[in-house]
C-alpha positions as CSV (number, residue, x, y, z in Angstrom):
1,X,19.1,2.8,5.7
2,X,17.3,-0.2,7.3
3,X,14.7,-2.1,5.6
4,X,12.1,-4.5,7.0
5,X,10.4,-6.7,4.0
6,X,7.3,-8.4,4.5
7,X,5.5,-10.9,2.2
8,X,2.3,-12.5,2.5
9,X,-0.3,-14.4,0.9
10,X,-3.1,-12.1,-0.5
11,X,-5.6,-13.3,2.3
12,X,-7.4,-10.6,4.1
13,X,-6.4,-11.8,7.5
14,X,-2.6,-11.0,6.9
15,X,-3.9,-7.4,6.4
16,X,-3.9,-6.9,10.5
17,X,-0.5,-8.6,10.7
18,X,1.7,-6.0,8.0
19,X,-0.6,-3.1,9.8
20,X,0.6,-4.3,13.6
21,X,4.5,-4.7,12.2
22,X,4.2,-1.1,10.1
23,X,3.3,0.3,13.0
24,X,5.8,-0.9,15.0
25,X,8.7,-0.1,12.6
26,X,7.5,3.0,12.4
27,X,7.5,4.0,15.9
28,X,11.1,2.1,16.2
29,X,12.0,4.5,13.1
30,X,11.2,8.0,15.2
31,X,7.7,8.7,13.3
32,X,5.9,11.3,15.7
33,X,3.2,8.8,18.4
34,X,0.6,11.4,17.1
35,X,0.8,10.3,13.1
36,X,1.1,6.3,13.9
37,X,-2.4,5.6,13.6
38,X,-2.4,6.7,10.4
39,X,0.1,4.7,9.4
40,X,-1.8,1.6,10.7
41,X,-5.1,2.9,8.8
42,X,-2.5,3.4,5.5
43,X,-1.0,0.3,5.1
44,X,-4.3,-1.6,5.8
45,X,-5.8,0.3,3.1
46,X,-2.8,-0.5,0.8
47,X,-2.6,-4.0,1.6
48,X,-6.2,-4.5,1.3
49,X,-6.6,-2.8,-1.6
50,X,-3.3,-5.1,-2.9
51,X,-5.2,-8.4,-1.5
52,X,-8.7,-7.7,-3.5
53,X,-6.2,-6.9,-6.6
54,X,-4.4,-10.3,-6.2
55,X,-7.3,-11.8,-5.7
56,X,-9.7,-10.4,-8.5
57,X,-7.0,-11.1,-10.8
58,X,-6.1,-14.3,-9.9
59,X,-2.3,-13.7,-8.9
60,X,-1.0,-16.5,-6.3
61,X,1.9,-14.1,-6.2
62,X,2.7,-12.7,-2.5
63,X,1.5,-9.2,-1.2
64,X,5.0,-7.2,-1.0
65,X,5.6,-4.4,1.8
66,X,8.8,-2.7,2.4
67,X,9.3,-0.6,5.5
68,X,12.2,1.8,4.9
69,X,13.8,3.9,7.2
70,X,16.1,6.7,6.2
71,X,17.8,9.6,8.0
72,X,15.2,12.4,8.0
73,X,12.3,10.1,6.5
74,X,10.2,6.5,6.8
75,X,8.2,5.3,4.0
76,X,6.2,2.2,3.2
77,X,5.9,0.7,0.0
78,X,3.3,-2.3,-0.8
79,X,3.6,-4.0,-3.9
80,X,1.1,-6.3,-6.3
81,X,1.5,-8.5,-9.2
82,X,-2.0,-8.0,-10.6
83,X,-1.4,-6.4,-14.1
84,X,-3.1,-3.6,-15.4
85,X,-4.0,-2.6,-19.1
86,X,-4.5,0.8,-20.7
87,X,-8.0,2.3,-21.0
88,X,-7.8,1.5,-24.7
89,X,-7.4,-2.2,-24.3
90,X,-11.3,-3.3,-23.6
91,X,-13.4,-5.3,-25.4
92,X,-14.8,-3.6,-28.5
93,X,-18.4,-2.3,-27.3
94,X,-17.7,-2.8,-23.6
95,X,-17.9,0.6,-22.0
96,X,-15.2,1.4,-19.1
97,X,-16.7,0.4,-15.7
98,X,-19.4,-1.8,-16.9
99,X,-20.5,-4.7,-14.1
100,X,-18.3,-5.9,-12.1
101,X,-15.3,-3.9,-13.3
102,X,-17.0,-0.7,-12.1
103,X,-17.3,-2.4,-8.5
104,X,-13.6,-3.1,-8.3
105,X,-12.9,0.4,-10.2
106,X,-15.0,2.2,-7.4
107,X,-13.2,0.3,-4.9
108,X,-10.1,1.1,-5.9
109,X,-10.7,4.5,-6.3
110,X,-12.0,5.1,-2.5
111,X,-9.1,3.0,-1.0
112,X,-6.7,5.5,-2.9
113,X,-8.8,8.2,-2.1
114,X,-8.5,7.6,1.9
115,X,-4.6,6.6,1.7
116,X,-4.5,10.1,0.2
117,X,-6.2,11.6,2.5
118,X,-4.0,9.8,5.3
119,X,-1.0,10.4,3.8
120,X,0.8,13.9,2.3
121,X,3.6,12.2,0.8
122,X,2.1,9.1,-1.5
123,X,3.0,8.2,-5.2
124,X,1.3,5.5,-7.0
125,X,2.3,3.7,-9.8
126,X,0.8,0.5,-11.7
127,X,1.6,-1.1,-15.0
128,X,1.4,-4.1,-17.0
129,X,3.5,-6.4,-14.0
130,X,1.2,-4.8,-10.9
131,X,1.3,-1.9,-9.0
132,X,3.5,0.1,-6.1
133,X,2.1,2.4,-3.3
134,X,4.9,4.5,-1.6
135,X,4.3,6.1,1.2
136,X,6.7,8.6,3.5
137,X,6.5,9.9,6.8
138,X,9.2,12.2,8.3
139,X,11.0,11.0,11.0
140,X,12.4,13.2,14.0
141,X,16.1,11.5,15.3
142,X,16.4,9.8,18.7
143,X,17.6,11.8,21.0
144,X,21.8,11.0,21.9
145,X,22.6,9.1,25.3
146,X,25.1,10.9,27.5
C-alpha cells in the first residue's frame, strides 16, 4: 500500500494544487483515464469545502489529504480540524440555520451533494475534532512486462 500525504494551508489557491497531484496519483495508481476527471472535480470539492470550514471556524490548522493506493482500490481522504457540535448544542432561541450559519449549512450541503454525485464509494464523517471525506475508486492492475 503506498500513500502520498499532502498538507496545505486552508487558502483557496492550494485547492488547484491537491486537485493537479490527486489526479496524477490516481492515474499512476491504475484508476480507468475515463473516471480521472472526476477525481479532479472530487477532491476540489472536498478541499474546498475543508478550506471554507477552516476558515469559517477559524482553524490555522493545515488542510489534510491522503492519496492511498491499494491492490484492487484508490481512495482519497481529506481531512479538517474545524469542530462540529450536535444539533442540540445552539443557543437557546436560535433556530438551526439562522443567518449566516444557514449560508455555510447550504454550502456544505451542495459540496457533499456533488462529491456524491461524483463519487459511488464516499463516507463522511465529522465530530467534535473536524471532519474526514473518504473517497475510493477501483483500480484496474498494470499490465506485466515480458
Amino acid at each position: 500500500m503506498a500513500t502520498v500525504e499532502l498538507r496545505f494551508s486552508a487558502l483557496p489557491e492550494h485547492v488547484r494544487t491537491a486537485r493537479l497531484v490527486a489526479a496524477a496519483v490516481a492515474r499512476r495508481a491504475g484508476v480507468d483515464e475515463a473516471v480521472l476527471d472526476e477525481v479532479r472535480l472530487a477532491v476540489g470539492e472536498a478541499c474546498t469545502r475543508a478550506v471554507g470550514l477552516h476558515q469559517s471556524n477559524g482553524v490555522d490548522a493545515p488542510v489534510r489529504v491522503a492519496l492511498i493506493e491499494d491492490e484492487k482500490q484508490f481512495s482519497i481522504e481529506v481531512g479538517d480540524e474545524a469542530p462540529r457540535s450536535a444539533p442540540g448544542d445552539r443557543a437557546p432561541g436560535a433556530r438551526p440555520g439562522q443567518g449566516e450559519e444557514l449560508e455555510a449549512e447550504g454550502e456544505d450541503e451542495m459540496g457533499l451533494a456533488v462529491i456524491s454525485g461524483l463519487v459511488d464509494d464516499v463516507e463522511v464523517t465529522a465530530g467534535e475534532s473536524g471532519g474526514l471525506i473518504r473517497m475510493r475508486w477501483p483500480t484496474t492492475p498494470a499490465p506485466l512486462l515480458p
